[in-house]
N, C-alpha and C positions, 0 to 999 in steps of 0.2 A: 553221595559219598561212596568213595569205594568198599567192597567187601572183602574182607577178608577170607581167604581158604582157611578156613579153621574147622578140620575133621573131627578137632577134640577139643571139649574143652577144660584140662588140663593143660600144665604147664610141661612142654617134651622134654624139657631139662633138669626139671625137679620134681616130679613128679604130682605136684602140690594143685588143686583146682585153681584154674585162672579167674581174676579177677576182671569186671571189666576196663579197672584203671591200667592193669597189667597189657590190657588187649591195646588201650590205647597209648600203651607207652612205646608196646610193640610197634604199632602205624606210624607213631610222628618217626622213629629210629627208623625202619625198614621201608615202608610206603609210600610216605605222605609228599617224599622229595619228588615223584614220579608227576606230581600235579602241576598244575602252573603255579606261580609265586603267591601272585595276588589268591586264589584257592588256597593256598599252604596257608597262608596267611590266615583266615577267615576259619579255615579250622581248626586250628590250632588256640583262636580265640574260644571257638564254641564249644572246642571240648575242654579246655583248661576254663572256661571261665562259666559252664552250663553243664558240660557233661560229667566230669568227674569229680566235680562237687556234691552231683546229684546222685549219681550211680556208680560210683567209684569202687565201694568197696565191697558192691552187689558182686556175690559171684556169675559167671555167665547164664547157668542155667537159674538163675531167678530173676533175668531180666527179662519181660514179656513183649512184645512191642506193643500190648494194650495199655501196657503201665507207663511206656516211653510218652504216648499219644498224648 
């Protein structure tokens, strides 16, 4: 999956900490188009139908990638 340049993780427009559903609403709107179809497709299933069920309303810095595992 692509990564995102994310230096902060706050939201630059609101000041408000980013959420990880926020981070992925960012990708599907800003990134995700840059994939091939069938890609967009498949991730957009895993994270609407795995990822941000699970971890959505985790802010970024409380997501570990031990917990993700």
């Amino acid at each position: 999956m692509t990564v995102l340049n994310s230096e902060s993780q706050s939201d630059p427009l609101h000041g408000a900490v980013m959420t990880l559903k926020k981070l992925v609403e960012h990708y599907i709107e800003h990134e995700i188009s840059r994939l091939a179809f069938s890609t967009q497709c498949a991730y957009q299933s895993n994270l609407k139908s795995w990822i941000i069920p699970a971890w959505g309303n985790h802010q970024l810095e409380e997501v570990k990638a031990v917990q993700v595992e």
